[in-house]
Steps between C-alpha positions, in 0.01 A plus 500: 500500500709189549654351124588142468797441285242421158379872484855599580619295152182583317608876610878496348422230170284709227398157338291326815153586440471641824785796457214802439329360810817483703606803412199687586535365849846596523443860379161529702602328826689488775697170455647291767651119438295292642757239813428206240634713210796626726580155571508396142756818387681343771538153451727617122839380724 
């Protein structure tokens, strides 16, 4: 399943409403960034 970088935040912040849903995917899934989330970890420089 390809994450975008908002499931990825909702997954590490227990106060979005979407952490239980994140997290589900995370523990159910197998994850992989999707280029346009790579490319946003990326641009931090």
């Amino acid at each position: 399943m390809l994450v975008e970088t908002d499931v990825l935040v909702a997954a590490i912040d227990p106060k979005d409403p979407n952490y239980h849903i994140a997290k589900k995917v995370f523990t159910r899934c197998k994850i992989f960034l999707s280029p346009y989330a790579l490319i946003e970890l990326g641009s931090f420089d």
